[in-house]
C-alpha positions as CSV (number, residue, x, y, z in Angstrom):
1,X,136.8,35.5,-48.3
2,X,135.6,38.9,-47.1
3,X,133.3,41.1,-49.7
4,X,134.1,45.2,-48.6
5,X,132.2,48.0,-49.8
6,X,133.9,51.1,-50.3
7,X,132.4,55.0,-51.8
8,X,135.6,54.6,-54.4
9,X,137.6,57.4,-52.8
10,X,138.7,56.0,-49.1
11,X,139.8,52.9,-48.1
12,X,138.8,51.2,-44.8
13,X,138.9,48.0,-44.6
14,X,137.7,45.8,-41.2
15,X,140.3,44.2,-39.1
16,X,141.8,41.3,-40.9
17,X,143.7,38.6,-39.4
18,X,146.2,38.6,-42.2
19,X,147.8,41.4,-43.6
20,X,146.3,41.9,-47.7
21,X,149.1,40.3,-49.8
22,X,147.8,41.0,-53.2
23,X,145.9,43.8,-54.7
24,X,144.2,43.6,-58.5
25,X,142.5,46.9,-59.5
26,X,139.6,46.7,-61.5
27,X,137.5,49.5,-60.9
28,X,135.5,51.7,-63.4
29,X,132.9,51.9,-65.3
30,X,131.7,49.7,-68.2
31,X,132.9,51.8,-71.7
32,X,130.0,50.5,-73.4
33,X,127.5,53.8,-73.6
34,X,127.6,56.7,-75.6
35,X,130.6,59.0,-75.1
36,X,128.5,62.1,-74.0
37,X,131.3,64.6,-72.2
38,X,129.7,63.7,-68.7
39,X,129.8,59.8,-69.6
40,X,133.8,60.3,-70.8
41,X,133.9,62.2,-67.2
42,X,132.3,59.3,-65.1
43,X,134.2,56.6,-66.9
44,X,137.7,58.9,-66.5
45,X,136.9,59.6,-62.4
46,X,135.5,55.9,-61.7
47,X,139.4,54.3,-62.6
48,X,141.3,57.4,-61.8
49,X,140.2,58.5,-58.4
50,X,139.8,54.6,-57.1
51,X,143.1,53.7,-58.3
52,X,144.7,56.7,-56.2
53,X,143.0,55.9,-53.3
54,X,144.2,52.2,-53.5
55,X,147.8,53.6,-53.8
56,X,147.4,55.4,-51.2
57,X,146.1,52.7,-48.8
58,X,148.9,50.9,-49.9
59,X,151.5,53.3,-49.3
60,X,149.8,53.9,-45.8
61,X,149.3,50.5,-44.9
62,X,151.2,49.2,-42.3
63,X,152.2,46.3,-43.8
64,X,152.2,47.0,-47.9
65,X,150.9,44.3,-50.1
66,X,153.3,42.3,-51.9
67,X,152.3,42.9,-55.4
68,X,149.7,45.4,-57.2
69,X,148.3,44.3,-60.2
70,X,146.7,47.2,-62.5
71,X,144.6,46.5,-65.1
72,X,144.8,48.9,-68.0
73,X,144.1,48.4,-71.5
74,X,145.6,47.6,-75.3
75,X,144.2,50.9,-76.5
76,X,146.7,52.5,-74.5
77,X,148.8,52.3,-78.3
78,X,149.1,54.4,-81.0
79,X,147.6,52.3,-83.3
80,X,149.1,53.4,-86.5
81,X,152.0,50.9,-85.5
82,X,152.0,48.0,-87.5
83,X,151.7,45.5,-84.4
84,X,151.9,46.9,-80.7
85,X,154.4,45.7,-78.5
86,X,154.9,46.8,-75.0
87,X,157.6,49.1,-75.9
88,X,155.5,51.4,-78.4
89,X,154.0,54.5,-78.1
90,X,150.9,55.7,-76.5
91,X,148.4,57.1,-79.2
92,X,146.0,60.6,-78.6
93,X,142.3,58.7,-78.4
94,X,140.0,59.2,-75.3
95,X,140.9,55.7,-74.8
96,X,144.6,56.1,-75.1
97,X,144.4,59.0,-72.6
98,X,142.7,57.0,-70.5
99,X,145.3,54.2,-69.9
100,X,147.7,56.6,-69.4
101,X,145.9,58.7,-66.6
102,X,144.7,55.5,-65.2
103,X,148.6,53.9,-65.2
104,X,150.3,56.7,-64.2
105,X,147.9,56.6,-60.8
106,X,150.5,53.7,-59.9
107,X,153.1,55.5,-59.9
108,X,154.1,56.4,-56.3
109,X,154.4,52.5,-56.2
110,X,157.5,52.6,-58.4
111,X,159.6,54.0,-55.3
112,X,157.8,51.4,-52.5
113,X,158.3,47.8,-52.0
114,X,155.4,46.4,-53.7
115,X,155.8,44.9,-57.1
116,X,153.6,46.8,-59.2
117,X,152.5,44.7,-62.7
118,X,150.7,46.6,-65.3
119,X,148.3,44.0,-67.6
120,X,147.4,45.7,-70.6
121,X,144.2,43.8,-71.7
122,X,142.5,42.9,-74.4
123,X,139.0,42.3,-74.9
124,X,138.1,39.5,-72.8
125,X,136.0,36.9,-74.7
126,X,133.6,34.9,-72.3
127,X,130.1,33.7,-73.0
128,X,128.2,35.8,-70.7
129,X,130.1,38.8,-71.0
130,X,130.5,41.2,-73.6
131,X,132.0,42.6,-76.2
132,X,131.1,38.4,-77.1
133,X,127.7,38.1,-75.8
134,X,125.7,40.9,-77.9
135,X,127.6,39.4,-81.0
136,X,127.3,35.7,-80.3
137,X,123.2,36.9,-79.3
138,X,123.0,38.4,-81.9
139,X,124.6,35.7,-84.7
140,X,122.6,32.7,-83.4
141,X,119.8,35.0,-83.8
142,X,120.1,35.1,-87.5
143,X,121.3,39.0,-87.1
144,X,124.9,38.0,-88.0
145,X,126.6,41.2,-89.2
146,X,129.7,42.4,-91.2
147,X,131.0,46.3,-89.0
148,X,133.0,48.1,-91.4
149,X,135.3,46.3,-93.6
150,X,135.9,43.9,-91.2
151,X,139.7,44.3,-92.4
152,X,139.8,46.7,-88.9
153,X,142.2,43.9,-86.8
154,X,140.3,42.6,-83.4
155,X,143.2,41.5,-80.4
156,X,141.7,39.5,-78.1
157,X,142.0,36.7,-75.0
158,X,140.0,33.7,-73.9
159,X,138.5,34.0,-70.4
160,X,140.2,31.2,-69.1
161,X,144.0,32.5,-70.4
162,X,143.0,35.7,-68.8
163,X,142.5,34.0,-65.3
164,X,145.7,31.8,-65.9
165,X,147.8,35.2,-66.9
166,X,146.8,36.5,-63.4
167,X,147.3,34.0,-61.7
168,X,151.1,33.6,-62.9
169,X,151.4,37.6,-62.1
170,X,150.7,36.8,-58.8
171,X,153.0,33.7,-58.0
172,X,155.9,34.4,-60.0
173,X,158.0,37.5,-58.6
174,X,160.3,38.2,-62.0
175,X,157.3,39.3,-63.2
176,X,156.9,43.2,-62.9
177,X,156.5,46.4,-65.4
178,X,154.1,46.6,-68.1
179,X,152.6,42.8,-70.1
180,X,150.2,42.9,-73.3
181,X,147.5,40.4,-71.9
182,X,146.6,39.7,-75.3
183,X,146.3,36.8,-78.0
184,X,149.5,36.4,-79.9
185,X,147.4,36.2,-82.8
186,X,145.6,39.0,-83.3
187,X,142.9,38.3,-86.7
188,X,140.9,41.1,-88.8
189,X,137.4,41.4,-87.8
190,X,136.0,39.7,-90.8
191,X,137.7,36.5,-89.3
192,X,136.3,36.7,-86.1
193,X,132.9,37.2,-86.9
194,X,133.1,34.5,-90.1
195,X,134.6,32.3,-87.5
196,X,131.6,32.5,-84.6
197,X,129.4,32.3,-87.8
198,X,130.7,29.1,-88.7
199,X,130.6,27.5,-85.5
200,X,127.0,28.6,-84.8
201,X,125.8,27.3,-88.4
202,X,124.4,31.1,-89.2
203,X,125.1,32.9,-91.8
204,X,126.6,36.8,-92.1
205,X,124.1,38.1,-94.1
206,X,123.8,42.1,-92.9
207,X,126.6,44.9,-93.4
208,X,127.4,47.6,-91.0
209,X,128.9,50.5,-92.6
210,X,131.6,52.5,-91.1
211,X,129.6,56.0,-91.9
212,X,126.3,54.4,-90.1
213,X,128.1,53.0,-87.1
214,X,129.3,56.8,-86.4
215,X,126.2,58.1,-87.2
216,X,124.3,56.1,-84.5
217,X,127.5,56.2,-81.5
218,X,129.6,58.8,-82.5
219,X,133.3,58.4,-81.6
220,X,131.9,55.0,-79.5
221,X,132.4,53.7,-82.6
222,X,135.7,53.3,-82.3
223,X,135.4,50.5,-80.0
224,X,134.4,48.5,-83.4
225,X,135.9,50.1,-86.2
226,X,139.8,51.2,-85.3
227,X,142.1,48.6,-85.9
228,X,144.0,46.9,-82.9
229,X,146.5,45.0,-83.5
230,X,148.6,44.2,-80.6
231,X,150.9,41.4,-79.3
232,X,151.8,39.8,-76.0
233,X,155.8,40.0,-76.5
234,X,157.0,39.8,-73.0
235,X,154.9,36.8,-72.3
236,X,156.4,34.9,-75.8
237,X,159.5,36.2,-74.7
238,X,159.0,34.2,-71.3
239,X,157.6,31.5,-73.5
240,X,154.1,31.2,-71.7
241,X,151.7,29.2,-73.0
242,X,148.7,30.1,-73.9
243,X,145.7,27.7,-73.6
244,X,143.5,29.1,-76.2
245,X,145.9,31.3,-78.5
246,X,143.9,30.5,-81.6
247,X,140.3,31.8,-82.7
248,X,138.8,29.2,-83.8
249,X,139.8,27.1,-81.1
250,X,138.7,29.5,-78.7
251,X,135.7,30.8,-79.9
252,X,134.6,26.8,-80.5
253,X,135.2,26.6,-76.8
254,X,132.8,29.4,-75.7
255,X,130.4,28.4,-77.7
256,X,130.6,24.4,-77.9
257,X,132.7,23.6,-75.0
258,X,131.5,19.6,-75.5
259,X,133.4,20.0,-78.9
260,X,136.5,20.4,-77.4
261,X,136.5,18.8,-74.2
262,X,140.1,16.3,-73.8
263,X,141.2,17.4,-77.0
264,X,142.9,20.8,-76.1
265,X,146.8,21.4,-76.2
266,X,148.1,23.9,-75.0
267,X,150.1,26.3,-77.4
268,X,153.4,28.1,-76.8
C-alpha cells in the first residue's frame, strides 16, 4: 500500500506498477462545527473541488479505473417523505444541496467506462468516531440526554456493515447507480439514546430542547433535530444481509463486544 499526498485540486500520483483499479472518494471536511458562511464554504469546496479533480484523473488516466465509488449522504432527501427510498426527491437544506453538488461532480463518469456507485450514507456508528463517541462519552458519564422530542427518527449503520457494503460495491459488477447505505430499520431518537442508556446501566436524566439546541448551533442543529428516516431498498431488494440491522444489537456490540461475541446471526 502506497499513502499519496495531494493539495485536493491535482492529481499526481508516483509511478505505480499496476494500473489503480478502484477509486472510493471520501474527501471533505468534518460537518461537525458551526455553519458560519465561510465554514458552509470550506465544507462545500473540500468535496466539490476534490471530487472533480478525481474525475478528471480518471477520465485522463491512461488506463481508467474499473469502478468509482462516491460517497454522498442520506440527507441528500427531502425529508418530508414518509421513508426515503433511492428513488425520492432531493430536499432544499444546505445538506441536501450539498449531496447534490457533490454527486453531480461524477457525472462525466456516466459516459466513460468506469462503473460509477453512488453510496448514500448514513451516520456511521463506531466507538471511536462520532456522531457515537460524544454521545456514548457523554452517557457513561452520567450526562445522558434526551435532544428534542427524541420522536425526530435517527437512520443509521454499524461500522462493520459499512465496511462489508463496500466491499460488495467493489467485487460485484451488477452493482452501479445510486444505494441507501443505511439500516433498514431506521428508530426515533428517543430509542436510540434509551437503548445506549440501557446497555451502559446510566440513566437519561437531562432534556435538550429544540429552541436551546438552535440557540447554541444555529441551523447545525439540524444534524440532531430533523427527522431522517430513510431505507436501504436496493440492497433488500438484492436481499443483502446485513450483520447488525438492529439497534440494540448493534449498539450492544460497540459498546460490549464480549456480550455478543459467537452469538451474532446475520439478518436479511
Amino acid at each position: 500500500m502506497k499513502v499519496v499526498y495531494w493539495d485536493g485540486t491535482t492529481v499526481k500520483l508516483p509511478p505505480l506498477e499496476k494500473p489503480v483499479d478502484i477509486v472510493i472518494n471520501l474527501c471533505g471536511l468534518s460537518i461537525a462545527r458551526r455553519w458560519s458562511a465561510q465554514a458552509k464554504k470550506q465544507i462545500h469546496n473540500s468535496r466539490i473541488e476534490p471530487s472533480k479533480a478525481l474525475v478528471k484523473w480518471c477520465l485522463e488516466a491512461e488506463k481508467s479505473p474499473k469502478t468509482f465509488i462516491q460517497i454522498s449522504g442520506i440527507d441528500y432527501y427531502d425529508m418530508t417523505t414518509m421513508a426515503c427510498k433511492e428513488n425520492d426527491s432531493a430536499g432544499s437544506t444546505f445538506l441536501a444541496r450539498l449531496a447534490i453538488d457533490w454527486e453531480a461532480t461524477t457525472k462525466p463518469l456516466d459516459k466513460s467506462n468506469t462503473r460509477l456507485v453512488i453510496a448514500r450514507l448514513a451516520p456511521v456508528l463506531a466507538k471511536t468516531h462520532p456522531p457515537l463517541q460524544p454521545i456514548l462519552l457523554s452517557t457513561q458519564c452520567f450526562l445522558g440526554t434526551m435532544i428534542g422530542s427524541g420522536s425526530q427518527y435517527f437512520s443509521w449503520i454499524h461500522h462493520e456493515d459499512f465496511t462489508t457494503i463496500i466491499i460488495k460495491m467493489i467485487k460485484e459488477q451488477s452493482i452501479s447507480g445510486t444505494y441507501n447505505v443505511c439500516s433498514p430499520y431506521p428508530i426515533p431518537y428517543a430509542t436510540f439514546i434509551k437503548t445506549l442508556a440501557t446497555i451502559c446501566r446510566r440513566p437519561i436524566w437531562l432534556m435538550m430542547p429544540s429552541w436551546l439546541m438552535k440557540t447554541l448551533l444555529g441551523e447545525m442543529a439540524s444534524l440532531v433535530l430533523d427527522s431522517r428516516k430513510v431505507l436501504p431498498e436496493k440492497l433488500m431488494a438484492a436481499e443483502h444481509k446485513f450483520k447488525y440491522p438492529e439497534i440494540q444489537q448493534a449498539l450492544t456490540q460497540i459498546v460490549k463486544p464480549e456480550c455478543t461475541k459467537n452469538s451474532t446471526n446475520n439478518h436479511s
